[in-house]
N, C-alpha and C positions, 0 to 999 in steps of 0.2 A: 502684504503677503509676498514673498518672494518666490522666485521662480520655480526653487527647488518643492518649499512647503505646497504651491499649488500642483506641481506633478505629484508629489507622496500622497494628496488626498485626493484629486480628482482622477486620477490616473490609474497610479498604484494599486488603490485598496480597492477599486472596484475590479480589477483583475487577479487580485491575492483572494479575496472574497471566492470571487468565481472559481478560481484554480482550488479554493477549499471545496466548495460545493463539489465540483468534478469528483475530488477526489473521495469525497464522503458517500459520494452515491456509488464509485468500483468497490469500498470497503463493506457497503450493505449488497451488494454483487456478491462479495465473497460468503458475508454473512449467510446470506442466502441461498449459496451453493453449499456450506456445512452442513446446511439442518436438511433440505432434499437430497441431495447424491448420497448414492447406498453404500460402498466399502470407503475406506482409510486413500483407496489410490485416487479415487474421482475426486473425493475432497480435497486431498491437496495438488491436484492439481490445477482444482479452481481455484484455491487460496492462494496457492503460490503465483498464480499469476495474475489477478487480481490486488493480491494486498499489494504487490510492489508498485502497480499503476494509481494505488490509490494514496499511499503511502507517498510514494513521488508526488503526488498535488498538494495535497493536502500540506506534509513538508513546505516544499514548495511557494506556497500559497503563503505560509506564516511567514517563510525567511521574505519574503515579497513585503510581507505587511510589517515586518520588523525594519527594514532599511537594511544601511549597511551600519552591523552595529556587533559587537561580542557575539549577541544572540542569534544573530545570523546566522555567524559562523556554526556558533554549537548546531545549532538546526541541521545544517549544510551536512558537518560531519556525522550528524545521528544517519542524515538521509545516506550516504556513502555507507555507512557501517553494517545499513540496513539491507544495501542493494547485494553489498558484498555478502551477506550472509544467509539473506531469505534464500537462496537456491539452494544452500551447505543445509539448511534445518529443512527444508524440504523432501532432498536427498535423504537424508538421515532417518527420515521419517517413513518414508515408503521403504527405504532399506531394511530397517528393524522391523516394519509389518513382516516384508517378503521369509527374511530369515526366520519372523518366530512361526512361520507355515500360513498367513494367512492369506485366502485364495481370492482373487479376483470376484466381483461378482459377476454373474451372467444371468441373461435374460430366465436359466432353468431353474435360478434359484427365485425367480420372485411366484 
Protein backbone atom coordinates (compact mmCIF):
# COMPACT_ATOMS: atom_id res chain seq x y z
CA UNK A 1 0.00 0.00 0.00
CA UNK A 2 1.43 3.25 -0.75
CA UNK A 3 1.63 6.27 0.96
CA UNK A 4 -0.89 8.20 -0.94
CA UNK A 5 -3.63 5.02 -0.87
CA UNK A 6 -2.96 4.83 2.92
CA UNK A 7 -3.80 8.68 3.63
CA UNK A 8 -7.13 8.39 1.06
CA UNK A 9 -8.45 5.61 3.30
CA UNK A 10 -7.25 6.26 6.68
CA UNK A 11 -7.25 9.83 6.75
CA UNK A 12 -9.46 11.10 4.11
CA UNK A 13 -12.58 9.25 4.25
CA UNK A 14 -13.04 9.36 7.81
CA UNK A 15 -12.97 13.31 7.62
CA UNK A 16 -15.17 13.29 4.24
CA UNK A 17 -17.48 10.86 6.27
CA UNK A 18 -17.61 13.28 9.18
CA UNK A 19 -17.81 16.59 7.02
CA UNK A 20 -20.98 14.61 5.48
CA UNK A 21 -22.59 13.85 8.72
CA UNK A 22 -21.94 17.68 9.83
CA UNK A 23 -23.38 18.65 6.91
CA UNK A 24 -26.66 16.42 6.94
CA UNK A 25 -27.44 17.20 10.49
CA UNK A 26 -27.47 21.77 9.29
CA UNK A 27 -29.80 20.32 6.32
CA UNK A 28 -32.30 18.45 8.94
CA UNK A 29 -31.68 22.02 10.88
CA UNK A 30 -33.15 23.70 8.05
CA UNK A 31 -35.67 20.84 7.45
CA UNK A 32 -36.86 21.53 10.74
CA UNK A 33 -37.02 25.14 10.68
CA UNK A 34 -39.69 24.82 7.53
CA UNK A 35 -42.23 22.88 9.08
CA UNK A 36 -42.14 24.92 12.85
CA UNK A 37 -41.49 28.73 11.78
CA UNK A 38 -44.75 30.48 11.03
CA UNK A 39 -44.67 33.00 7.80
CA UNK A 40 -42.56 32.69 4.40
CA UNK A 41 -39.86 35.25 6.13
CA UNK A 42 -38.77 33.01 9.23
CA UNK A 43 -38.38 30.11 7.03
CA UNK A 44 -36.23 31.39 4.82
CA UNK A 45 -34.29 32.82 6.74
CA UNK A 46 -33.55 29.57 8.39
CA UNK A 47 -33.18 27.87 5.05
CA UNK A 48 -31.10 30.20 3.76
CA UNK A 49 -28.64 30.01 6.20
CA UNK A 50 -28.65 26.69 7.04
CA UNK A 51 -28.74 25.03 3.68
CA UNK A 52 -25.71 26.77 2.57
CA UNK A 53 -23.66 25.56 5.88
CA UNK A 54 -24.88 22.18 5.16
CA UNK A 55 -24.66 22.11 1.59
CA UNK A 56 -20.91 23.27 2.11
CA UNK A 57 -20.02 19.87 4.05
CA UNK A 58 -21.81 17.80 2.76
CA UNK A 59 -20.36 18.96 -0.85
CA UNK A 60 -17.44 19.16 0.83
CA UNK A 61 -17.33 15.95 2.38
CA UNK A 62 -17.90 14.02 -1.33
CA UNK A 63 -15.31 16.16 -3.19
CA UNK A 64 -12.86 14.92 -0.03
CA UNK A 65 -14.07 11.44 -0.64
CA UNK A 66 -13.67 11.57 -4.34
CA UNK A 67 -9.89 12.72 -4.45
CA UNK A 68 -8.59 14.75 -6.98
CA UNK A 69 -10.43 13.57 -9.92
CA UNK A 70 -13.12 15.12 -12.89
CA UNK A 71 -15.73 14.46 -10.04
CA UNK A 72 -14.20 16.59 -7.75
CA UNK A 73 -14.15 19.28 -9.78
CA UNK A 74 -17.87 19.11 -10.85
CA UNK A 75 -18.73 18.92 -7.10
CA UNK A 76 -16.48 21.85 -6.39
CA UNK A 77 -18.30 23.91 -9.04
CA UNK A 78 -21.98 22.78 -8.13
CA UNK A 79 -20.75 24.06 -4.43
CA UNK A 80 -19.70 27.63 -5.91
CA UNK A 81 -22.77 27.78 -8.06
CA UNK A 82 -24.66 27.12 -5.14
CA UNK A 83 -23.03 29.55 -2.72
CA UNK A 84 -23.38 32.21 -5.51
CA UNK A 85 -26.96 31.64 -5.71
CA UNK A 86 -28.73 30.36 -2.45
CA UNK A 87 -28.65 34.36 -1.28
CA UNK A 88 -30.25 35.49 -5.07
CA UNK A 89 -33.23 32.67 -4.49
CA UNK A 90 -33.58 33.62 -1.16
CA UNK A 91 -33.90 37.36 -1.89
CA UNK A 92 -36.29 36.59 -4.55
CA UNK A 93 -38.28 34.82 -2.19
CA UNK A 94 -39.07 37.02 0.60
CA UNK A 95 -39.18 39.85 -2.16
CA UNK A 96 -42.21 38.26 -4.06
CA UNK A 97 -43.95 37.37 -0.50
CA UNK A 98 -43.48 41.26 0.60
CA UNK A 99 -44.76 42.58 -2.85
CA UNK A 100 -47.76 40.13 -3.20
CA UNK A 101 -48.88 42.01 0.45
CA UNK A 102 -47.91 39.44 2.67
CA UNK A 103 -47.59 40.44 6.36
CA UNK A 104 -45.06 39.49 8.71
CA UNK A 105 -46.23 37.29 11.45
CA UNK A 106 -46.52 38.77 15.06
CA UNK A 107 -46.97 37.37 18.43
CA UNK A 108 -51.13 38.96 17.86
CA UNK A 109 -51.66 36.74 15.09
CA UNK A 110 -51.13 33.48 16.99
Amino acid sequence: MTLIEWVELYVMSPIAIASIVVGLFFLFVAAVGVLRLPDVYTRSHAVSLTDSLGAFFVLGGLALYEGLSTNAVKILIVLILLYLLNPVIAHATVRSAHRSGLKPWSREDA
